[in-house]
N, C-alpha and C positions, 0 to 999 in steps of 0.2 A: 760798372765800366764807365770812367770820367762822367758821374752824375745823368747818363743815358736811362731816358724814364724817369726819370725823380720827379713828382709833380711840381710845378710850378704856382707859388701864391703871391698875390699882391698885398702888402701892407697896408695901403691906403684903405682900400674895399673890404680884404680880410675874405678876398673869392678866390676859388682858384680858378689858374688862366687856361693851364692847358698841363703839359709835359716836354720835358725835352726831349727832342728827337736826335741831336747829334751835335758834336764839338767840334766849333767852326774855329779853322787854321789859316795863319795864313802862311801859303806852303813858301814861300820866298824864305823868310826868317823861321819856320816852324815855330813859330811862336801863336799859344792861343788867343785868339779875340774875343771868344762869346761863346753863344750857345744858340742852336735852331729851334725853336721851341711851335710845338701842335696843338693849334686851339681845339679843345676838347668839342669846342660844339659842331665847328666849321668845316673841321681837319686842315685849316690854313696853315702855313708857316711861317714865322716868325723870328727875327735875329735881333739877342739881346747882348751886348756890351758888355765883357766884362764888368767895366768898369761901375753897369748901374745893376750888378748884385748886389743885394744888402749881404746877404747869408747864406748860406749851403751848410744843409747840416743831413746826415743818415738816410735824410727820409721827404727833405722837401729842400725846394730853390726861393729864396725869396729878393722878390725885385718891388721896390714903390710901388708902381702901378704899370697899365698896359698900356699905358700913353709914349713907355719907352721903347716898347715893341716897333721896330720895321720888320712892314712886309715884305716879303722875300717871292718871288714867282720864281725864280731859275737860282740855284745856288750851285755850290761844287758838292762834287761825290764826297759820301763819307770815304774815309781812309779803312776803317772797318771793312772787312769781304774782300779787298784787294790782293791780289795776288803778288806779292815778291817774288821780282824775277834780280840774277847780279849779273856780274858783267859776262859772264862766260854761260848765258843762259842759262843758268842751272835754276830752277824753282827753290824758290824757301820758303814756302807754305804760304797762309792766308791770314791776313791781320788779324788778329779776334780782340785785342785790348792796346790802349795807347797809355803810356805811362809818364807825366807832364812832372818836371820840380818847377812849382808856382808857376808858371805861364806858359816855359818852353816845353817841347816835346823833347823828350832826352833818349825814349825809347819805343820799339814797337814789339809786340810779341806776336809771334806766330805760333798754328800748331804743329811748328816742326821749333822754331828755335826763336832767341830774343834778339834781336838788332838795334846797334844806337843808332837813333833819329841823323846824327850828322854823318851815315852815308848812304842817305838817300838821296840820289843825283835827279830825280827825275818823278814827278807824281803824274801817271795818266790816267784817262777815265777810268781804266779797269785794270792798271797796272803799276806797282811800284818800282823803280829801277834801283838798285844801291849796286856802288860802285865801294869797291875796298881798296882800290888804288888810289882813293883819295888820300891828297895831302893831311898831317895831322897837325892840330895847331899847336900842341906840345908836347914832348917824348917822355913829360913824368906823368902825362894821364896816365891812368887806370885802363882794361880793356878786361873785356869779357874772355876768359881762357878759348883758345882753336876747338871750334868741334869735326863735325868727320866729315865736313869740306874742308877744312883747312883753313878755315875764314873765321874771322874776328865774331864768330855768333855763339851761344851758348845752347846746348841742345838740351828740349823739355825733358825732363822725366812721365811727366803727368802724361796721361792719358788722348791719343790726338783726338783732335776735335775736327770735324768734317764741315767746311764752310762753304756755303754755295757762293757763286763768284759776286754774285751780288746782294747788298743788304736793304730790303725794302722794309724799313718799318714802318709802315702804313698799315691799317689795323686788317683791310683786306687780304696784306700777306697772309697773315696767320688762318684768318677762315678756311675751315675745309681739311686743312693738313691733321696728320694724328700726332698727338703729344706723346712721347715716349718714355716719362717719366711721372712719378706722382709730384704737382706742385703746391705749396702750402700757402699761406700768406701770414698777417699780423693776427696772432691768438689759434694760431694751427690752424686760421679758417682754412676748407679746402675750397682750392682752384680748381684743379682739373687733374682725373689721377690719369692712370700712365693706360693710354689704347683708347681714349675716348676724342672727339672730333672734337676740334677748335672753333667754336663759333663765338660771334662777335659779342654776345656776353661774359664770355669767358675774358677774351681782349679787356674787357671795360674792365673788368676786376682785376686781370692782371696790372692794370694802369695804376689803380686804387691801390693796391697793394705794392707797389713797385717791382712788377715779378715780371713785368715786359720782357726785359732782357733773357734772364730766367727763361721763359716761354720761349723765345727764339733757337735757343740753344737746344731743347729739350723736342724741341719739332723732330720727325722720324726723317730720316732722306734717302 
């Protein structure tokens, strides 16, 4: 989900730094800037520049060093867990994935349906606003066929997915809650199979393995 958990390494040192914890926007242009990134030791956070990735590849993030890192004390919410609400109050479920062509946001999917980024009117702490009676900037775009509101969204086939309104991934979220599915990692190691307690070893190997996400999803609610 946009490089979320992928550990982060410095080519200078050849350490890792930490993991990314979320894909910082800026909601004016919906255009992405960077990424929040969790020092593994401290659980500080940190905001890196697009501009000073080297690389992104399957399985890791790589930036120079950690001398590009700003620390961050208050940032904005993830977009992640937010609830879509449109003009006519009707809910359209909860953001679970952002879908970016090279920098912009072009898309957001919920567990009810997919929405383009350009009609969202409105980002709040704990809510998305899209408006469909926005102006469009050209009558030969493309559009996602009417689903069964009548609105310009596309509705899932897949299976819904239940989002709590808020997405804390802090490693103490996870502690305590029951995993409801068997998780694997790199070489079938196993993580954690399906009805056993989440504890903060489990977390550290979900990290190692990039199955953060994975584990989140897979928590019972």
């Amino acid at each position: 989900m946009e490089n979320i958990s992928k550990i982060v390494l410095s080519k200078s040192t050849g350490k890792r730094i930490g993991y990314i914890l979320d894909v910082a926007i800026d909601f004016k242009t919906m255009n992405k800037i960077g990424y929040y990134i969790v020092d593994e030791e401290s659980e500080g956070e940190f905001f890196i520049d697009i501009s000073n990735i080297l690389s992104i590849s399957s399985d890791f993030v790589v930036i120079e060093n950690s001398s590009e890192l700003q620390y961050v004390s208050e940032r904005e919410e993830s977009l992640l867990g937010k609830e879509v609400i449109d003009c006519n109050s009707l809910s359209l479920g909860y953001i679970k994935k952002l879908c970016f062509s090279k920098k912009r946001l072009v898309k957001i999917i919920t567990d009810k349906c997919e929405i383009y980024a350009k009609y969202i009117s409105k980002v709040g702490k704990d809510i998305v606003f899209v408006d469909f009676k926005r102006k469009r900037k050209s009558k030969k775009e493309s559009y996602f066929p009417k689903a069964q509101f009548d609105l310009p969204v596309q509705t899932q086939i897949t299976q819904l997915v239940t989002i709590p309104e808020k997405i804390r991934l802090s490693p103490t979220y996870y502690i305590g809650k029951i995993c409801g599915e068997n998780i694997f990692g790199y070489n079938n190691e196993k993580i954690i199979l399906k009805d056993e307690v989440i504890t903060k070893s489990i977390v550290d190997k979900a990290k190692r393995h990039n199955k953060l996400n994975q584990l989140f999803f897979a928590i019972k609610r």
